[in-house]
C-alpha positions as CSV (number, residue, x, y, z in Angstrom):
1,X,0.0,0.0,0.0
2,X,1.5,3.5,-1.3
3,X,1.5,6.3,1.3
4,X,0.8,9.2,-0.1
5,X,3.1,12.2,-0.5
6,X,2.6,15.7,-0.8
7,X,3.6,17.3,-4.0
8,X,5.4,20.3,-2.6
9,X,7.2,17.4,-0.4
10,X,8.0,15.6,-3.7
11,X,9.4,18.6,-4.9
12,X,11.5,19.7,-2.1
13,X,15.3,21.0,-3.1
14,X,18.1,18.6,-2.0
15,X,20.9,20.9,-2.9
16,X,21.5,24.5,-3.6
17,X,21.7,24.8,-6.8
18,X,18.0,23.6,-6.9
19,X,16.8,26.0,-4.5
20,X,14.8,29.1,-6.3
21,X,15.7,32.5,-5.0
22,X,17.3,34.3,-2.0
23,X,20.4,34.8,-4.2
24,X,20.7,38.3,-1.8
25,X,21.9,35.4,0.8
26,X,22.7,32.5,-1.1
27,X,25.1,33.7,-4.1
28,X,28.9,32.6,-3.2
29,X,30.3,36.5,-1.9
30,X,26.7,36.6,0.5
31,X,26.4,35.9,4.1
32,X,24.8,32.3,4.2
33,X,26.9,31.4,0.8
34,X,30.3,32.8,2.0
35,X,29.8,30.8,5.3
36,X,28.9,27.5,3.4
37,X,32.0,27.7,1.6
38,X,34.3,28.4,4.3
39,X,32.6,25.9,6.8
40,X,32.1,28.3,8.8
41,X,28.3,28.0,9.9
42,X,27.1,29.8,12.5
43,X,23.4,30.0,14.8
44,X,21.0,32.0,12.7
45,X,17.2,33.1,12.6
46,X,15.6,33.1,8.9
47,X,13.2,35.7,9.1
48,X,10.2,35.5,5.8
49,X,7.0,35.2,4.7
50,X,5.6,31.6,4.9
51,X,6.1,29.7,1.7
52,X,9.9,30.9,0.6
53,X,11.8,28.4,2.0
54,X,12.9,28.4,5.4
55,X,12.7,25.1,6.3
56,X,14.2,23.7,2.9
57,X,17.0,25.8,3.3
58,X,17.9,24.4,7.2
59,X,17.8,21.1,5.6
60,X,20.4,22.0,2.7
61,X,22.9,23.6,4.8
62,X,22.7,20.6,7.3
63,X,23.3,18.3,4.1
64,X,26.0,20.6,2.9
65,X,28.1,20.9,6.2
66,X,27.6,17.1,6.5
67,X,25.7,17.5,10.0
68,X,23.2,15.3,11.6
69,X,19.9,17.2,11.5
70,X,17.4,17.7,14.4
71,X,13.9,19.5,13.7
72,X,11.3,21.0,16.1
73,X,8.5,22.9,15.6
74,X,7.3,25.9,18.5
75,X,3.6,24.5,18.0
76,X,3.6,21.0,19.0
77,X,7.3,20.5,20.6
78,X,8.7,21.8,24.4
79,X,11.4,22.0,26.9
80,X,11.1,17.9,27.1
81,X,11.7,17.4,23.3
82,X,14.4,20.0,23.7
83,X,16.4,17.0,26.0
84,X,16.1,14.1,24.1
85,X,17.7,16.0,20.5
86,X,20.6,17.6,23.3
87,X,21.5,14.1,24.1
88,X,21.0,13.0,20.7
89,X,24.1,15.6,19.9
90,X,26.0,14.4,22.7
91,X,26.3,11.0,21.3
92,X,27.1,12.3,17.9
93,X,29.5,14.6,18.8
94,X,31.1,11.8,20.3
95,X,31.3,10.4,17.0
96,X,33.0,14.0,15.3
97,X,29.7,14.5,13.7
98,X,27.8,18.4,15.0
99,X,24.0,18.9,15.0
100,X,22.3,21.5,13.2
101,X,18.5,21.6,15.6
102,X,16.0,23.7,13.1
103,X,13.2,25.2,15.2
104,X,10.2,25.7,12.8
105,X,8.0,28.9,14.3
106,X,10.4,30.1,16.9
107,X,8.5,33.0,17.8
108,X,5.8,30.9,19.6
109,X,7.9,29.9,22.3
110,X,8.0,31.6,25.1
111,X,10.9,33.6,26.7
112,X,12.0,30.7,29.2
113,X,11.8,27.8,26.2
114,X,14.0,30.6,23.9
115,X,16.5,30.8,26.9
116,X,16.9,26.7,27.4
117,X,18.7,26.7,23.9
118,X,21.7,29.6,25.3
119,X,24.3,27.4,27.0
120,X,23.7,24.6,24.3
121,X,24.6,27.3,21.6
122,X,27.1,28.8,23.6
123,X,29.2,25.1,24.3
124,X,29.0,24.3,20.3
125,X,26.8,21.4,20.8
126,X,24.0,22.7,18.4
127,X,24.0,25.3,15.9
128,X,20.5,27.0,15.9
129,X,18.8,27.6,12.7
130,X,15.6,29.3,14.0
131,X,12.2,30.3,11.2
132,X,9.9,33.1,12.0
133,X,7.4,34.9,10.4
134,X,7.2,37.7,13.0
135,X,9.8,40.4,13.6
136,X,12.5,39.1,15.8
137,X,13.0,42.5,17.3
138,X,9.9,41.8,19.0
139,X,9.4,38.3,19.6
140,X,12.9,36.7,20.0
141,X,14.7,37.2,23.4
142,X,17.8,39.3,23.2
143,X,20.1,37.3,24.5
144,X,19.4,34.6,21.8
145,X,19.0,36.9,19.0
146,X,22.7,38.1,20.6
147,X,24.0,35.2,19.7
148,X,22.5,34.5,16.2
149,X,22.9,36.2,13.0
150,X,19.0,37.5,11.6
151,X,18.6,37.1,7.9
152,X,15.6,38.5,5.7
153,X,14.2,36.1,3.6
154,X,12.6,37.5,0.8
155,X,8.4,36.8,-1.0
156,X,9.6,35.2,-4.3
157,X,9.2,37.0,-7.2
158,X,6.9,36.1,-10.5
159,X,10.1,35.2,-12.7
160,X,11.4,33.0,-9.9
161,X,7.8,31.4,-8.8
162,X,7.3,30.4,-12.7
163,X,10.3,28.3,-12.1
164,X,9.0,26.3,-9.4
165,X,5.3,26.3,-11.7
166,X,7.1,24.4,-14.7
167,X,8.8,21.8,-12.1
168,X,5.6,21.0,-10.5
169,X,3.8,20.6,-14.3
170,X,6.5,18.6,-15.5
171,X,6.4,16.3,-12.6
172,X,2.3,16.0,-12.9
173,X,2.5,15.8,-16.5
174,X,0.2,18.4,-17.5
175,X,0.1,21.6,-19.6
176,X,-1.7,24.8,-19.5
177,X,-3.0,26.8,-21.8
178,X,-1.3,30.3,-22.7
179,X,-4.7,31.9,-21.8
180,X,-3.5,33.8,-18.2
181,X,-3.7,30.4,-16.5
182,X,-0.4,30.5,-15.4
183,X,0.0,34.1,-14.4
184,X,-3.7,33.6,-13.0
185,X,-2.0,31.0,-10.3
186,X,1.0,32.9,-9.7
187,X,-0.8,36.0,-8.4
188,X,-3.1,33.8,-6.2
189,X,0.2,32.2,-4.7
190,X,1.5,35.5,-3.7
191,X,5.4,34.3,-3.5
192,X,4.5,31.6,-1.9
193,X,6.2,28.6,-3.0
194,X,4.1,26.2,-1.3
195,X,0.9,27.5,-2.1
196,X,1.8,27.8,-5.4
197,X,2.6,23.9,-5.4
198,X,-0.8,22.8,-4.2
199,X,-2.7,24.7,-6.3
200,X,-1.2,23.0,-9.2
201,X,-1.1,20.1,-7.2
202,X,-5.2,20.6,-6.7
203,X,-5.2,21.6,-10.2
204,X,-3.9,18.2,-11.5
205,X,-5.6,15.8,-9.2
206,X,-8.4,14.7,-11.7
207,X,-7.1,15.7,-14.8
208,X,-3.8,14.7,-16.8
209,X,-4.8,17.1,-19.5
210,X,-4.0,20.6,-20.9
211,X,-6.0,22.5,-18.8
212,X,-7.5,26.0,-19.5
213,X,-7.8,29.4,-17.4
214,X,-12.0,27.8,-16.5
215,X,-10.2,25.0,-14.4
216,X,-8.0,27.2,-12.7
217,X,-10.8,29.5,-11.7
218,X,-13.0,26.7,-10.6
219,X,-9.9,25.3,-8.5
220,X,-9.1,28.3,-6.7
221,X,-12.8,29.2,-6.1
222,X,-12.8,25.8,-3.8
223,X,-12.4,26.2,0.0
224,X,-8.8,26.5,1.1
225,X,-7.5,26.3,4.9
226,X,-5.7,29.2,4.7
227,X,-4.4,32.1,6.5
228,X,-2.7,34.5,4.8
229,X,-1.2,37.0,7.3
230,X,-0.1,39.6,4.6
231,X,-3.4,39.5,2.5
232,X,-7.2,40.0,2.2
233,X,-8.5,36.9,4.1
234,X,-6.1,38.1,7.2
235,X,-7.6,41.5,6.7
236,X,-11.4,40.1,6.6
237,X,-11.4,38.0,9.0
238,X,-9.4,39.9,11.8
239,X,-11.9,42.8,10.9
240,X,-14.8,40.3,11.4
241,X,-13.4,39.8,15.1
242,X,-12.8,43.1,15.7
243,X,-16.4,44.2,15.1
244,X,-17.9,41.2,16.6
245,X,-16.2,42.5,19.6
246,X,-16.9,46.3,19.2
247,X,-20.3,45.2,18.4
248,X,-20.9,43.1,22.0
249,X,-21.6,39.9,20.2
250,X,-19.1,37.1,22.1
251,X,-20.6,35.0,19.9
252,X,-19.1,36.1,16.7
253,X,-16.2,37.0,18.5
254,X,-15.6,33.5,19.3
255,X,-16.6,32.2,15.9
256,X,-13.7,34.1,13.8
257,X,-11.4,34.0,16.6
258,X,-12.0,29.9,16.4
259,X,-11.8,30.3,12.3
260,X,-8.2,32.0,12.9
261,X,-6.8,29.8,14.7
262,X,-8.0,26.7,13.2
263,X,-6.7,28.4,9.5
264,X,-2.8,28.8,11.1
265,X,-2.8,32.3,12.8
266,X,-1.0,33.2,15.9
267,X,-3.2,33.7,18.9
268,X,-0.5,36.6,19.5
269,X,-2.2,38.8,16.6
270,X,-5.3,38.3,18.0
271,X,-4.2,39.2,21.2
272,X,-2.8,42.7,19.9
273,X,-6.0,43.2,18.6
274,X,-7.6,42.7,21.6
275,X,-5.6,44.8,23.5
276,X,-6.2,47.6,21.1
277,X,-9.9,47.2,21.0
278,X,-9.4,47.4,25.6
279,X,-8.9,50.9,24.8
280,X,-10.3,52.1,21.7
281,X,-13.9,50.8,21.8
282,X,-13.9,49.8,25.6
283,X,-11.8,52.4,27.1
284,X,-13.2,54.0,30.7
285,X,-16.2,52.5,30.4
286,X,-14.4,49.5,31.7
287,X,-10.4,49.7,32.3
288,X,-10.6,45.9,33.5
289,X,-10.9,45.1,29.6
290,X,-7.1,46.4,29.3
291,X,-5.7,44.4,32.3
292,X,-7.4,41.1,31.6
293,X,-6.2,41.3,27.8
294,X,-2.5,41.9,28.8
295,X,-3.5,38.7,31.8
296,X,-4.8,36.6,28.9
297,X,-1.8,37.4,27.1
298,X,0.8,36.4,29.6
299,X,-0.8,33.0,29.9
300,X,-0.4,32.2,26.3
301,X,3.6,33.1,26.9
302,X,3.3,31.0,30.3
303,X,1.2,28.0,29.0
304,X,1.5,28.3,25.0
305,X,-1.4,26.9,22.6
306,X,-3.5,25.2,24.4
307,X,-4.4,27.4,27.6
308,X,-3.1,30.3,26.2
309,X,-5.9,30.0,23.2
310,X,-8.5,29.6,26.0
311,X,-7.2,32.7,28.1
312,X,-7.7,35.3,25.3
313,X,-11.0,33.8,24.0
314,X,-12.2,34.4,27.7
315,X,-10.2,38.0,27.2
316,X,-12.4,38.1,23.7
317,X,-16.0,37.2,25.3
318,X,-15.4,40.0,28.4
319,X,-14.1,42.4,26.4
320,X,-17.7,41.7,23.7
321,X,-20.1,41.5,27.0
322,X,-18.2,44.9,28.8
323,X,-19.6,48.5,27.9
324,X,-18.2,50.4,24.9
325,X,-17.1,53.9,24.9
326,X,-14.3,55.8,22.7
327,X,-14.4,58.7,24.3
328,X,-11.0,58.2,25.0
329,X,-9.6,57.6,21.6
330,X,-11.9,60.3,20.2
331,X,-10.9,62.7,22.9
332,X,-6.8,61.8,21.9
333,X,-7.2,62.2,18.2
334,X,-8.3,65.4,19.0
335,X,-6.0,66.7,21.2
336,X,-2.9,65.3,18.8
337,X,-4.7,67.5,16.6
338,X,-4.8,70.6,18.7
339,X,-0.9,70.0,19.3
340,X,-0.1,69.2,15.9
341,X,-1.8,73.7,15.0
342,X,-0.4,74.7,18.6
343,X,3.1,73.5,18.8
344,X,4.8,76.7,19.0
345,X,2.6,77.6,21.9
346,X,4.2,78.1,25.2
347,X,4.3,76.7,28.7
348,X,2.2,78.8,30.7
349,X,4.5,80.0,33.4
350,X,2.2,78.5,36.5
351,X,2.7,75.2,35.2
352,X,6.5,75.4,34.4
353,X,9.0,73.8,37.1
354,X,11.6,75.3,38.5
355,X,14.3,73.2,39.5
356,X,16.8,76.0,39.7
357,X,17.6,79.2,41.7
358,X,17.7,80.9,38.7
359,X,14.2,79.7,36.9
360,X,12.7,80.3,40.0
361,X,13.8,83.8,39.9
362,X,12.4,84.2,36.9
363,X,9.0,82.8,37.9
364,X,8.7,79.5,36.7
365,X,6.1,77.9,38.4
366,X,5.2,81.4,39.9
367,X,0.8,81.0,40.7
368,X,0.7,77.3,40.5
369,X,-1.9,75.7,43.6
370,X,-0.9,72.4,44.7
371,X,-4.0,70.8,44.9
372,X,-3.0,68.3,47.9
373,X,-3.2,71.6,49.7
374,X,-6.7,72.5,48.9
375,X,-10.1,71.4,50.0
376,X,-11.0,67.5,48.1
377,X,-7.4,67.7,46.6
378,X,-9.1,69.8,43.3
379,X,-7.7,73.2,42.9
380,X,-10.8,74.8,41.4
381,X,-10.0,77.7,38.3
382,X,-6.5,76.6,37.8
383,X,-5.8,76.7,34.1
384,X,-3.9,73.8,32.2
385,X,-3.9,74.8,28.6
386,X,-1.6,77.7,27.1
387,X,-3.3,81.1,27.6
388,X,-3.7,81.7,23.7
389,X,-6.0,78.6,23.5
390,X,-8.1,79.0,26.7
391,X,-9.4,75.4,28.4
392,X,-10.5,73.3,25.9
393,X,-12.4,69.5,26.5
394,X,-11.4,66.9,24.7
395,X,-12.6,63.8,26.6
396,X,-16.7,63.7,27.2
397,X,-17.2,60.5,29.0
398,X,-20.0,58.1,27.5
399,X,-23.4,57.3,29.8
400,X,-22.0,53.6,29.8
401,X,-20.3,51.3,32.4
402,X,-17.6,53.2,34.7
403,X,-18.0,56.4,32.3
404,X,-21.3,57.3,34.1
405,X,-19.1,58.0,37.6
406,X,-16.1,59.8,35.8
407,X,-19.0,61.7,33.9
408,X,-20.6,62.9,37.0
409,X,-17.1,63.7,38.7
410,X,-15.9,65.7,35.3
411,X,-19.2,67.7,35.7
412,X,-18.0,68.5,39.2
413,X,-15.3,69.3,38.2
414,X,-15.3,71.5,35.3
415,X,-18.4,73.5,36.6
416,X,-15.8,75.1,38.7
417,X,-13.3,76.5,35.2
């Protein structure tokens, strides 16, 4: 009985010179070339869009230096898998033989599982080649990204994804008509190698013929698991979540934040999201929202996938059910505004400090009340805007949630300007 193997498996590179694009890195006077030539390989974190090679190019280089190769992926792999490949590379080091340890996704783990690979990189046992799709900048600790080299991998290009199109016909045996067909599949790939690969793939299941521009149209029109974080179905959907949420229905919160996930996105992004819509849409009229968010979010880094996914869909579902206001974010845009017309305005004097002899001489701070001095702390009358603009109000609390009570102290309050 066959076992059936992917296409864009079948079609893997085994050595370089197979391997489409990245010349930028590859070519013999570039970083990752230069080093495979002088043997002199070093940790590094490949840093791309899904689809252009990351983990083919790990596997060449561990080929190339002649090193036994070790794989884990951030999703499904820990701290415990992490032990058996260390003694793995003990016992072939033993034998003269180093181990390359490819992490696929390296952004998902978390800042104590990114630190349990330091003293093995440091001793020589492994050399880290490390894949992400996010910025490292923000989602690799510093001390590992101190001791690897970052290198931008690069959405492949038409010319270069037409390459990879003609192997994957050849090997299905089919042709296609020079109707669009092929540049029709090549824009729905969107440098994507392997995307690219099982739509032809899809394309060629039934059919060993010429096909036309019709087929591919009725191929791509079929349901796809997909998430494309750099293209409209990312956009769509995250926008579906985000208004499920601004509109209070944890219902349809849930429901996109499930189709995400299930289609290959990082909880992370829809924990930003989140956390932005704490204080645009929810702002005062519940501050809880923020915390619970940034909560939820520290028990994905704590617990990963599993627990983590559940802590920010309850941060999701509280953030739908609390109260909505955006008098916050209204009441900002409107004051970067005001400073953007008023920046030459200045300091009233009352509300400049005076650290020095000298400024104090010259009155800075000169008329200021402290209000701890006065009666409820409030220093009634006391201006805070420069004198050309008079006081202005930006932020006009909502009748909603904790917004009612700051209303009703703001009232107070400015009743007495």
């Amino acid at each position: 009985m066959s076992t059936y193997k992917p296409l864009a498996e079948i079609l893997r590179p085994a050595q370089l010179s197979e391997f489409v694009g990245q010349q930028h890195l590859l070519d013999a006077d570039k970083p990752i070339g230069k080093a495979l030539t002088d043997n002199q390989l070093h940790s590094m974190i490949l840093w791309g869009p899904s689809g252009v090679g990351k983990t083919t190019l790990a596997r060449i280089i561990c080929s190339q230096m002649g090193a036994h190769f070790e794989q884990m992926s951030a999703v499904l792999d820990g701290v415990k898998e992490l032990r058996n490949i260390i003694k793995h590379a003990e016992l072939y080091k033993q034998n003269d033989r180093s181990t390359i340890l490819f992490v696929d996704e390296i952004h998902r783990f978390n800042k104590a599982q990114q630190d349990a690979f330091l003293p093995h990189i440091e001793s020589g046992l492994i050399t880290l080649i490390g894949a992400t799709t996010e910025n490292p900048s923000f989602e690799i600790n510093s001390s590992l990204l101190s001791r690897t080299r970052v290198y931008i991998l690069q959405k492949l290009s038409n010319d270069e994804l037409e390459q990879i199109a003609f192997k994957a016909m050849k090997r299905q045996k089919i042709k296609l008509e020079s109707d669009g067909s092929l540049p029709l599949i090549i824009e729905n790939s969107d440098g994507d190698a392997r995307r690219l690969i099982n739509i032809i793939e899809q394309l060629t299941q039934n059919s060993s013929k010429t096909l036309n521009q019709k087929d591919v149209i009725k191929t791509l029109q079929k349901k796809l698991s997909s998430f494309d974080k750099g293209g409209d179905i990312y956009y769509q959907q995250l926008s579906a979540f985000h208004k499920s949420v601004r509109g209070s229905s944890p219902d349809g919160a849930l429901y996109w934040m499930a189709r995400m996930i299930v289609s290959g996105c990082d909880p992370k992004i829809i924990a930003r999201r989140l956390l932005a819509i704490a204080s645009e849409d929810i702002g005062n009229a519940d501050p809880r929202a923020l915390q619970i968010t940034m909560n939820a979010w520290d028990v994905y880094e704590r617990l990963g996938d599993k627990e983590g996914n559940r802590a920010i869909a309850q941060a999701a579902v509280f953030c739908a059910c609390a109260p909505k206001s955006n008098a916050v974010y209204s009441a900002f845009n409107t004051a970067i505004e005001a400073a953007k017309e008023t920046n030459d305005l200045e300091v009233p004097i009352h509300l400049r400090n005076a650290p020095t002899k000298l400024l104090e001489e010259l009155g800075h701070g000169k008329g200021y009340r402290y209000a701890h001095d006065e009666l409820g702390a409030i220093s009634k009358g006391q201006t805070y805007f420069p004198d050309e603009m008079g006081e202005k109000i930006y932020y006009e609390p909502t009748d909603r949630g904790l917004e009612i009570k700051i209303k009703e102290k703001l009232d107070q309050l400015r009743s007495g300007l």
